[in-house]
BAKE-432773 format. One record per residue (C-alpha): residue in one letter; x, y, z. Coordinates in steps of 0.25 Angstrom, whole numbers, padded with zeros to 4 digits. Layout:
# BAKE-432773
+------+-------+-------+-------+
| nuza |     x |     y |     z |
+------+-------+-------+-------+
|    A |     X |     Y |     Z |
...
+------+-------+-------+-------+
END
This chain:
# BAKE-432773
+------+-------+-------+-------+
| nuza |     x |     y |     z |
+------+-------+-------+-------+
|    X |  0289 |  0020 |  0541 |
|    X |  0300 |  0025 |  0532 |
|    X |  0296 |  0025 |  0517 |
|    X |  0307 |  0017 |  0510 |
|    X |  0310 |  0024 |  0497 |
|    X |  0310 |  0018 |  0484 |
|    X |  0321 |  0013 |  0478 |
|    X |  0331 |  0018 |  0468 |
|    X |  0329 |  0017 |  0453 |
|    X |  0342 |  0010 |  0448 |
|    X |  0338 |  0016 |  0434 |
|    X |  0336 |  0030 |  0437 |
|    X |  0347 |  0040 |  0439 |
|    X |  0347 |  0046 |  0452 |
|    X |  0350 |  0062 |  0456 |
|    X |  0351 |  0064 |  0470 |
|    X |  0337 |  0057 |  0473 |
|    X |  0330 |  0058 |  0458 |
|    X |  0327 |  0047 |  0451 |
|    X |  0330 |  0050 |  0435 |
|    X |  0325 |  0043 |  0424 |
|    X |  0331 |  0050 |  0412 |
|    X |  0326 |  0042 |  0399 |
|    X |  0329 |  0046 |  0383 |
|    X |  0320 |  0040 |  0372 |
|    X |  0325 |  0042 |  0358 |
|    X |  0316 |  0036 |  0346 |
|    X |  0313 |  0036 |  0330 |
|    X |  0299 |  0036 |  0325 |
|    X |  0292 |  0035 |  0313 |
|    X |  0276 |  0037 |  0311 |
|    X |  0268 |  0036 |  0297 |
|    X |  0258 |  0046 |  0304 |
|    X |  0261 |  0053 |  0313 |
|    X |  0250 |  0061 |  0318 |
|    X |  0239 |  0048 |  0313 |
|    X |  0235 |  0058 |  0301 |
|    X |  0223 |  0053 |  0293 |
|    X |  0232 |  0056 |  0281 |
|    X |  0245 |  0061 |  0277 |
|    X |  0250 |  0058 |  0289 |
|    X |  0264 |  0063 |  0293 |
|    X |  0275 |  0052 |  0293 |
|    X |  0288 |  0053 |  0298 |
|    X |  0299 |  0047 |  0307 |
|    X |  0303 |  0053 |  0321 |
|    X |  0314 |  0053 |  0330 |
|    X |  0313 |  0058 |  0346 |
|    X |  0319 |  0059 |  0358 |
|    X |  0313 |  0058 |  0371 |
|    X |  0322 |  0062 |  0383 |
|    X |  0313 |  0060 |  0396 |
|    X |  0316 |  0061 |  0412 |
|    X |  0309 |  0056 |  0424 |
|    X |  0314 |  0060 |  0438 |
|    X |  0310 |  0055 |  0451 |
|    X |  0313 |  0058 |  0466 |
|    X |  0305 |  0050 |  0477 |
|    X |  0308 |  0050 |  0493 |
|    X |  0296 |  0038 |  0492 |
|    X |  0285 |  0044 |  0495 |
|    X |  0286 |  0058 |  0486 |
|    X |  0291 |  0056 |  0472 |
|    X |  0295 |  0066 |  0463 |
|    X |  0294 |  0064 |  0447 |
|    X |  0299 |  0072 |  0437 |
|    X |  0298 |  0069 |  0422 |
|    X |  0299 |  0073 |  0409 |
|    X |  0304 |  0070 |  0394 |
|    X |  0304 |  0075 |  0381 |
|    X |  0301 |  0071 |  0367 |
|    X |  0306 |  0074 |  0353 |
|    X |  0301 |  0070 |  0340 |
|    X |  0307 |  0074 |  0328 |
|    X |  0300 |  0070 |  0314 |
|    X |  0310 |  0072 |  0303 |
|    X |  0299 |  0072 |  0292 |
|    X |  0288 |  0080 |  0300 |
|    X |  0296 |  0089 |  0309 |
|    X |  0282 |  0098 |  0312 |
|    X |  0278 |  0087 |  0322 |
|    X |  0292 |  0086 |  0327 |
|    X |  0287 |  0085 |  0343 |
|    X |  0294 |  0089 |  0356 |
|    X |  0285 |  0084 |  0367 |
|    X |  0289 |  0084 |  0382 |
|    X |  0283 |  0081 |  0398 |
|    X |  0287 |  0086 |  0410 |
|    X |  0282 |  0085 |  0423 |
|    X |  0283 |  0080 |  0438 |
|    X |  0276 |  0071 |  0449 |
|    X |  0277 |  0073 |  0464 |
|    X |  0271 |  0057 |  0470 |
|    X |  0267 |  0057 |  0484 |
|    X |  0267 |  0043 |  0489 |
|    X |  0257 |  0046 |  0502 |
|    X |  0256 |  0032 |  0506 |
|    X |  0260 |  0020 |  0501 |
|    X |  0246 |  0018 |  0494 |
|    X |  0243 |  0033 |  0490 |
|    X |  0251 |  0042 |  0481 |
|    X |  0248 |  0056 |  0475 |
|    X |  0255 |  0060 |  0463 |
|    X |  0255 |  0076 |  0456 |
|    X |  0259 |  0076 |  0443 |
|    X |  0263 |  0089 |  0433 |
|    X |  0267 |  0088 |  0418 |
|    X |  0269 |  0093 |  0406 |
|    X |  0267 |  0088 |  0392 |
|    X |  0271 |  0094 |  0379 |
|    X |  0267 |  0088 |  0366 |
|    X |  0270 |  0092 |  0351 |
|    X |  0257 |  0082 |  0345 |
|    X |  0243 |  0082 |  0349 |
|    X |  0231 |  0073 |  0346 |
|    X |  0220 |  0079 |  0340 |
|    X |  0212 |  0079 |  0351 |
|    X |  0215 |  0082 |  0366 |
|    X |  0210 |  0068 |  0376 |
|    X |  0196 |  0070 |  0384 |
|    X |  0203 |  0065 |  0396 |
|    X |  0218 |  0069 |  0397 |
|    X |  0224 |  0060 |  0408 |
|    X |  0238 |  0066 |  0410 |
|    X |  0249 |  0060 |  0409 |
|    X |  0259 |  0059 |  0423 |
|    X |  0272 |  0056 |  0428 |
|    X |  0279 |  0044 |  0425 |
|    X |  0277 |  0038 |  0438 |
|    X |  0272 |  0024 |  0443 |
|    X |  0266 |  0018 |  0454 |
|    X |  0272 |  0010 |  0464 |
|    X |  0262 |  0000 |  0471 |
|    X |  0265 | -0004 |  0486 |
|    X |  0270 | -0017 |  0483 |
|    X |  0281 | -0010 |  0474 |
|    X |  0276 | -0014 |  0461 |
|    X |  0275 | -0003 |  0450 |
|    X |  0261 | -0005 |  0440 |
|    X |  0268 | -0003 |  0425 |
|    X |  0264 |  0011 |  0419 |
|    X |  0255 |  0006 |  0410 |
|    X |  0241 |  0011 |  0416 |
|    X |  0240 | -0003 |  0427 |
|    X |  0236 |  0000 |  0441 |
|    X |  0240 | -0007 |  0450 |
|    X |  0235 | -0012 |  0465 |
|    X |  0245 | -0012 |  0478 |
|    X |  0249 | -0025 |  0476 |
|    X |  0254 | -0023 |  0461 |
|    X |  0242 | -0029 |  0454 |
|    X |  0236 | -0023 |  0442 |
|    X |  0221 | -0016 |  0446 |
|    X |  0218 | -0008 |  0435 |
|    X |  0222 | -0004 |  0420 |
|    X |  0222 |  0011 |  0418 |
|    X |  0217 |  0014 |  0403 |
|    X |  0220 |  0028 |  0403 |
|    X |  0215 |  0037 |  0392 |
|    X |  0225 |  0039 |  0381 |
|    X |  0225 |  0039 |  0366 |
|    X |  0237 |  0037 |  0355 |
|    X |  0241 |  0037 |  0340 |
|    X |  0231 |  0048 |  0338 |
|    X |  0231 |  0059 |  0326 |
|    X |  0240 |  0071 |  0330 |
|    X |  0243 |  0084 |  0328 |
|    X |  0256 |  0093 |  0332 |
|    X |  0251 |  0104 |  0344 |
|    X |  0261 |  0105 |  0354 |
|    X |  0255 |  0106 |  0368 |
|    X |  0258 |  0108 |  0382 |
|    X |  0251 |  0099 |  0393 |
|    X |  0252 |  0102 |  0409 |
|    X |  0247 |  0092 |  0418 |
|    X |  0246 |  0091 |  0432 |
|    X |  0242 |  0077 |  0440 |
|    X |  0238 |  0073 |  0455 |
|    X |  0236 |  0057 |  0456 |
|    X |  0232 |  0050 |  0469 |
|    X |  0234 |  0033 |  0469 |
|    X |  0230 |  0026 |  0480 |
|    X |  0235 |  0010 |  0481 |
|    X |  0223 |  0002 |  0487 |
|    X |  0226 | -0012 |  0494 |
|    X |  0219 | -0019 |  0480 |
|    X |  0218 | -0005 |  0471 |
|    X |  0222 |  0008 |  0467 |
|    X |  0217 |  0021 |  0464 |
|    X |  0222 |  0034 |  0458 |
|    X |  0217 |  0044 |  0455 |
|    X |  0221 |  0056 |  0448 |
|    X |  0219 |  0070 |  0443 |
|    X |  0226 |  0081 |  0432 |
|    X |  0225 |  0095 |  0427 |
|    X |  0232 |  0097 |  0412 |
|    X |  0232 |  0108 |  0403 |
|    X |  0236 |  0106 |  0389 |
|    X |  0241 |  0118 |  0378 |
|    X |  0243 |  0116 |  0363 |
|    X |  0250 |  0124 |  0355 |
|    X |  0243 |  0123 |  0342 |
|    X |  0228 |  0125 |  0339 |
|    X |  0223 |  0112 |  0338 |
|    X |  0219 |  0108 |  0349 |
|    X |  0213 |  0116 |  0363 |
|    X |  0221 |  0118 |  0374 |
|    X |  0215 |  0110 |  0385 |
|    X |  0214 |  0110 |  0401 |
|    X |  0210 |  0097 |  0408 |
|    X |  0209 |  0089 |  0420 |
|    X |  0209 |  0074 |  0423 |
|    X |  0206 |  0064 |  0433 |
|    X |  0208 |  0050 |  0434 |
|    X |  0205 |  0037 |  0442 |
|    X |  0209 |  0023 |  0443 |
|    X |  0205 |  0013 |  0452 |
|    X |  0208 | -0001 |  0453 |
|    X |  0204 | -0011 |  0465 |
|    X |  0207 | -0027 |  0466 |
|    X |  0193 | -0035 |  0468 |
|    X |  0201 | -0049 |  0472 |
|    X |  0214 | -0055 |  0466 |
|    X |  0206 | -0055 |  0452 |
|    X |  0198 | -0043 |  0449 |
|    X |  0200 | -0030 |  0451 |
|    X |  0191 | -0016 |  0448 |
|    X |  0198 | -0003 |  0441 |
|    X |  0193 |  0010 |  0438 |
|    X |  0198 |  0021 |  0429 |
|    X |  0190 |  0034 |  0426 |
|    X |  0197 |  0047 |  0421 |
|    X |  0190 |  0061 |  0420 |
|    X |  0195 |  0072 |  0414 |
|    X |  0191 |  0088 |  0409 |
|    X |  0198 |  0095 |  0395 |
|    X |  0196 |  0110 |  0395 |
|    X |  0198 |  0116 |  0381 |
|    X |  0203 |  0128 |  0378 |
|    X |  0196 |  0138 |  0369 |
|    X |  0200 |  0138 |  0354 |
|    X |  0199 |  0149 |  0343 |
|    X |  0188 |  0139 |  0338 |
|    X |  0181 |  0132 |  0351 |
|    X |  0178 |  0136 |  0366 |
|    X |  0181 |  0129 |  0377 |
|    X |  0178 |  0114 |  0380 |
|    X |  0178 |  0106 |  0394 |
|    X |  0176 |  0091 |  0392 |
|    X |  0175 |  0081 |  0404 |
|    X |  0178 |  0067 |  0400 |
|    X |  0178 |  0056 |  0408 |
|    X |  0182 |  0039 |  0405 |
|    X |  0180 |  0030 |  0416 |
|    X |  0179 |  0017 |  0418 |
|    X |  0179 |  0003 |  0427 |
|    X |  0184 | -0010 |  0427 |
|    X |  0188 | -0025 |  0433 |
|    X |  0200 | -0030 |  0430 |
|    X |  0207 | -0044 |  0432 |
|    X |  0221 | -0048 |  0440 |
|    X |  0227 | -0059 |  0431 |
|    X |  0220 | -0072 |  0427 |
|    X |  0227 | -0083 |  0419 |
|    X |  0235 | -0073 |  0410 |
|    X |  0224 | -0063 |  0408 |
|    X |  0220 | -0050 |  0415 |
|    X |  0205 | -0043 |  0412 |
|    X |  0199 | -0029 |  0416 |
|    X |  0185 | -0023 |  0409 |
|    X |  0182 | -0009 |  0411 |
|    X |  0169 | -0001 |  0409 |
|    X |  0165 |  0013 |  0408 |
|    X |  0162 |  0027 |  0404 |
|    X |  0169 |  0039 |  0397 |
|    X |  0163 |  0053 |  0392 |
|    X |  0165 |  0068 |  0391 |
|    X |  0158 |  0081 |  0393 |
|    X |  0163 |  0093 |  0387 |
|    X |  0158 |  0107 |  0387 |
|    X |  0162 |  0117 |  0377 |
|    X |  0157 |  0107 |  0363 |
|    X |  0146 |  0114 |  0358 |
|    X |  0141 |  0114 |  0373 |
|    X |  0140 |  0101 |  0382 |
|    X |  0144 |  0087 |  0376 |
|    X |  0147 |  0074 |  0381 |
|    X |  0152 |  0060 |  0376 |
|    X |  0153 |  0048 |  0383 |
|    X |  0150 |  0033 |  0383 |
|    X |  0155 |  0018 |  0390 |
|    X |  0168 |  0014 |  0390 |
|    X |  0172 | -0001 |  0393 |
|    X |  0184 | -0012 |  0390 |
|    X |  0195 | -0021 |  0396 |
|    X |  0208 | -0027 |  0395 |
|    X |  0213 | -0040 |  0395 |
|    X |  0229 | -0044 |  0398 |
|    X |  0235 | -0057 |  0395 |
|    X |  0248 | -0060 |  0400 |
|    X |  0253 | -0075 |  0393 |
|    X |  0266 | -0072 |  0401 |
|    X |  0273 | -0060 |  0408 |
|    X |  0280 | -0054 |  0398 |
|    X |  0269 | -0051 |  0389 |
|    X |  0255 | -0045 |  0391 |
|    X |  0244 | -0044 |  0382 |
|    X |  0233 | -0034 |  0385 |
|    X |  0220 | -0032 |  0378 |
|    X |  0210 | -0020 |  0380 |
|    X |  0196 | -0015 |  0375 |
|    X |  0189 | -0002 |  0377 |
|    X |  0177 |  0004 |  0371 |
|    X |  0173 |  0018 |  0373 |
|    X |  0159 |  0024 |  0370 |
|    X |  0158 |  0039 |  0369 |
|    X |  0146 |  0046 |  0364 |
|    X |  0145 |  0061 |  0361 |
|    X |  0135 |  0070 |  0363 |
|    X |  0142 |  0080 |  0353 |
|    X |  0149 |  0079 |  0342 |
|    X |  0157 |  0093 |  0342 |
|    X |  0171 |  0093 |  0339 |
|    X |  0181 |  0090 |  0350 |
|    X |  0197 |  0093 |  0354 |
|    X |  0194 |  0080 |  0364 |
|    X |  0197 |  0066 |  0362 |
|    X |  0190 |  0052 |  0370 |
|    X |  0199 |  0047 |  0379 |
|    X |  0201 |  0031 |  0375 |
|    X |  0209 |  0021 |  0380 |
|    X |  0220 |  0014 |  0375 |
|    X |  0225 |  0021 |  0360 |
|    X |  0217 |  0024 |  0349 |
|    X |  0221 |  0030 |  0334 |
|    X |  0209 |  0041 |  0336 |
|    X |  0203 |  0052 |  0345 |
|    X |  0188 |  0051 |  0346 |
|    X |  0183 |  0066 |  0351 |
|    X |  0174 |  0064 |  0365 |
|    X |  0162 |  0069 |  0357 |
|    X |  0163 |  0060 |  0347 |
|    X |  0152 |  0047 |  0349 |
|    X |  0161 |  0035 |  0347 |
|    X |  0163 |  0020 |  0353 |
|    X |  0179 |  0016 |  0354 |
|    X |  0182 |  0003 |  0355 |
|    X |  0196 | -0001 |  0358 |
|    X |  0206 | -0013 |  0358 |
|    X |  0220 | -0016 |  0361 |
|    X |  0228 | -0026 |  0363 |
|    X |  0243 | -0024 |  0369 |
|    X |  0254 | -0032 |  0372 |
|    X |  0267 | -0031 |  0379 |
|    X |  0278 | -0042 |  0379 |
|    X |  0289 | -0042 |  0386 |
|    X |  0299 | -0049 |  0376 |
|    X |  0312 | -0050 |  0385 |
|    X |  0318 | -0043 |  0396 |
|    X |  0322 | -0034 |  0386 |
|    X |  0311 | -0032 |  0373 |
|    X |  0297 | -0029 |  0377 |
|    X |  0286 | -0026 |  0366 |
|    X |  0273 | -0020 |  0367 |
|    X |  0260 | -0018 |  0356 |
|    X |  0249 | -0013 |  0356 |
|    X |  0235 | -0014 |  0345 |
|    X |  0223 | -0007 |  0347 |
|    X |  0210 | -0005 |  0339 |
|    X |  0201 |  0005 |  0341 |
|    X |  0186 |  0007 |  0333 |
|    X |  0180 |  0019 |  0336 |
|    X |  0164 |  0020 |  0331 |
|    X |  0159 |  0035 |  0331 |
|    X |  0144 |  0033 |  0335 |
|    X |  0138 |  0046 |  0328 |
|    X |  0144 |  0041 |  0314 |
|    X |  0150 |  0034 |  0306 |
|    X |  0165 |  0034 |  0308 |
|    X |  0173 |  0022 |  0314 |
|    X |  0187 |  0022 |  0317 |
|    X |  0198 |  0009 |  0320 |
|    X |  0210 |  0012 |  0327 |
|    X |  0221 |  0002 |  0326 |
|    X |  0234 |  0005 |  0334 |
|    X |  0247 | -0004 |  0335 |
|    X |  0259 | -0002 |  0343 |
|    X |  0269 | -0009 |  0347 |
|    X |  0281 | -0008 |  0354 |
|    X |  0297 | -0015 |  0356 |
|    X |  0305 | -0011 |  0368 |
|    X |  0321 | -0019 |  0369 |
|    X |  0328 | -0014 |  0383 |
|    X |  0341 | -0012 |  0380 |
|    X |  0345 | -0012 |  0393 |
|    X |  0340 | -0006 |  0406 |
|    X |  0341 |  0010 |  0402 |
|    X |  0339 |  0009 |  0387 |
|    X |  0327 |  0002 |  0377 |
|    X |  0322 |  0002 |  0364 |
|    X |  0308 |  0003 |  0357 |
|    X |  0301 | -0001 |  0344 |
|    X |  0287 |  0005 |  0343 |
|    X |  0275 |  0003 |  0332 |
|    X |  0263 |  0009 |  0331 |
|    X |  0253 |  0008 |  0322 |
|    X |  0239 |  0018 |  0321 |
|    X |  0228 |  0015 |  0310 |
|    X |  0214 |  0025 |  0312 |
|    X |  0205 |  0020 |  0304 |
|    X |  0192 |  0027 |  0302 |
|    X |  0181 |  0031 |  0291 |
|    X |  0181 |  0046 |  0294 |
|    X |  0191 |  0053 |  0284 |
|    X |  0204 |  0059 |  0288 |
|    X |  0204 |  0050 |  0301 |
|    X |  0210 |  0036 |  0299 |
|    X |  0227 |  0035 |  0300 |
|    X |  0238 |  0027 |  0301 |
|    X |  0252 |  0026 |  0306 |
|    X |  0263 |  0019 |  0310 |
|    X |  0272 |  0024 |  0320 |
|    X |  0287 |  0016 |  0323 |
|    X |  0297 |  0021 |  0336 |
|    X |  0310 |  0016 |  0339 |
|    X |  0314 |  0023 |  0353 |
|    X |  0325 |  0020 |  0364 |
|    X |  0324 |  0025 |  0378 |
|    X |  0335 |  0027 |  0387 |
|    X |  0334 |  0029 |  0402 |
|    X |  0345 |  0035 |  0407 |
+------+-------+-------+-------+
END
C-alpha cells in the first residue's frame, strides 16, 4: 500500500519541499511588579519583540521539525532586567505504523529571569508538534488526549507554576526527549522520557542535572466513561556550591481518574492520588509526600463557549525542614513556591472560560484561588490570580491581543505577601 502524503499547507511558505511558518510578535507591556516583590516592587513599562520560525519537512511517514525564536524585552525605566531569552531545537517523528509513533526531540532554552526556586519535577518542554489521529482529526494543544476516533479520553494536568517572585540569573538549559504514543481501538498511551542539564550564570541558584519520565493513559469504558492515568517521575541532581554539597532528590506525582463523554451539556472527570519526594544530600536522608485528589467539570451552553471548573488538593508532609533550592510541582498556577520539604495542604480552584465571540473576536479568563495551610506552624497563605485575555483576527495572517493579569499573595509571614498588575498589548504576524 502506497502511504498517501499529507497535504500542503496553504498558509505556509514552501522552499523546495519545506514547510515555513515564519511568525513576528511585536507588544508593549506595563507591570506594577515585576518580579512579585513583597515590597518596593520594580514598576515599569516594557516593549519586545519576538521573531520566531518553525520549519517542517515530512515524506508521511518521517517528519523533520526545526524551530526556534527569540525574545527581547526592553524596560526603559529598569534597563538591568532588560531580557533576551531564545530556544532552539529539532524533532525527527517516525510514524512507524499508523497507531505507533516515535518522536526524538533536542532543545535549547535561554532565559534572562528565574524563579526563586528550581521545579522538583521538570517536565520539558518540546517541539511544537501535534497529533494527528487516524480519523484525521487533530486534539487542540491544550493538554486533551484524544482516542482514534477523535473523542476526548483524558485531560493532561501537567506540572507547571506561574506569576512567581523572580530574580535576574541568566541560564542555559539543554534538553533532549524520546516519546513513544501508541493509538488504541478506544485509548491511548504515551509514554515518555528526558535528560536536561541546566547552567546559571549567577550564584543564586545550583546548577542542576535531571531526568524525567512520564505516562498518560487513557482507555473508553462504553460510550460514557472512560479511565485515565497520568503519573510523572523525575530526579534533580544539584551541583555543589561554595556553601552546600551536593543534593539528589527523586520526586514523583501520580494520579488516576474516571472521566465522562458529554451528558446534557456537562463533562465530569475525578482523579485520585499520590505525590512525594526523596532527597539525599539535606542534612542526610529526607522525604515529603502526602495524597493528592480533584476533578473538573465543563459546561458547554453552546459551542462557541466553554466553561470549565477545576479542584485540586495537594498533601505533602516533610520529614525535614532544612532549607531547599527545590520547589512542589502543583498544578494549574499559583502566586507561591512551597519548598518539597515544607509540611503543607494546597488547595486549589479555578474557573476558566473561553468564548468564541465571532469568527473574528475570541476571549479567554481565567480566576484561581489557592489557600496553602503549613501544617508545622502557623502561616497561611491565599493566592488569588486573574487573567484575562482579547484576541481580534484581522485577517487570516495577522491578529491582535489585549491581556490582564492580576496577582495578589497574601500571607501572615513577613516579607511574603505581593501584588501586581500586569497589562499587554501584542500583534502577531505569520508570514
Amino acid at each position: 500500500m502506497v502511504k498517501r502524503l499529507p497535504a500542503r499547507d496553504p498558509t505556509a511558505v514552501t522552499v523546495n519541499d519545506w514547510l515555513l511558518y515564519p511568525t513576528l510578535r511585536t507588544y508593549s507591556l506595563y507591570s506594577d511588579n515585576l518580579f512579585q516583590a513583597p515590597r518596593n516592587g520594580i514598576a515599569s513599562p516594557g516593549i519586545g519583540v519576538t521573531p520566531g520560525l518553525v520549519a517542517v519537512w515530512t515524506n508521511g511517514i518521517h517528519t523533520t521539525t526545526l524551530y526556534g525564536n527569540l525574545d527581547r524585552q526592553v524596560y526603559p525605566d529598569a534597563n538591568e532586567v532588560n531580557t533576551l531569552d531564545g530556544r532552539a531545537g529539532f524533532s525527527q517523528r517516525y510514524e512507524a505504523m499508523r497507531d505507533l509513533n516515535f518522536t526524538i526531540d533536542a532543545n535549547y532554552v535561554r532565559r534572562t529571569w528565574a524563579s526563586t526556586l528550581q521545579s522538583a519535577i521538570q517536565v520539558p518542554q518540546t517541539a511544537p508538534l501535534s497529533t494527528v489521529v487516524p480519523n484525521g482529526n487533530t486534539p487542540p494543544p491544550n493538554g486533551t488526549t484524544g482516542s482514534p476516533t477523535g473523542q476526548v479520553v483524558g485531560q493532561s494536568t501537567p506540572a507547571t507554576s506561574s506569576v512567581l517572585p523572580l530574580l535576574v540569573n541568566p541560564s542555559n538549559r539543554y534538553t533532549g526527549t524520546f516519546t513513544v504514543e501508541k493509538l488504541f481501538n478506544r485509548g491511548i498511551l504515551t509514554l515518555s522520557g528526558s535528560a536536561a542539564r541546566t547552567e546559571y550564570e549567577g550564584q543564586g541558584l545550583p546548577n542542576n542535572s535531571s531526568r524525567t519520565f512520564t505516562e498518560r493513559a487513557g482507555f473508553w469504558l462504553g460510550p460514557l466513561f472512560y479511565i485515565y492515568s497520568e503519573g510523572v517521575v523525575g530526579n534533580v541532581a544539584l551541583d555543589a556550591t561554595p556553601t552546600s554539597t551536593p543534593v539528589s532528590t527523586t520526586s514523583h506525582r501520580a494520579v488516576g481518574g474516571i472521566g465522562t463523554s458529554r451528558i446534557g451539556l456537562f463533562r465530569l472527570s475525578a482523579y485520585y492520588g499520590h505525590q512525594g519526594s526523596d532527597s539525599s544530600g539535606i542534612g542526610g536522608h529526607a522525604t515529603a509526600g502526602g495524597d493528592v485528589y480533584g476533578g473538573r467539570i465543563s459546561y458547554e451552553p453552546f459551542r462557541q463557549w466553554t466553561l470549565t471548573g477545576t479542584v485540586d488538593i495537594t498533601n505533602n508532609i516533610a520529614s525535614s525542614s532544612a532549607a531547599t533550592d527545590l520547589a512542589l510541582a502543583l498544578p494549574g498556577v499559583v502566586a507561591v513556591q512551597i519548598p518539597t520539604t515544607a509540611s503543607a495542604r494546597i488547595a486549589s480552584a479555578s474557573v476558566q472560560s473561553s468564548y468564541e465571540i465571532s469568527q473574528l473576536w475570541s476571549a479567554d479568563c481565567l480566576v484561581s484561588y489557592s489557600r496553602i495551610e503549613y501544617v508545622d506552624g502557623t502561616r497561611l497563605d491565599n493566592s488569588w490570580i486573574f487573567n484575562g485575555t482579547l484576541r481580534y483576527d484581522i485577517r487570516r495572517d495577522t491578529s491582535l491581543t489585549w491581556e490582564y493579569r492580576y496577582t495578589n499573595l497574601q500571607s501572615n509571614a513577613p516579607l511574603v505577601g505581593s501584588k501586581s498588575n500586569y497589562v499587554s498589548m501584542g500583534a502577531l504576524y505569520k508570514f
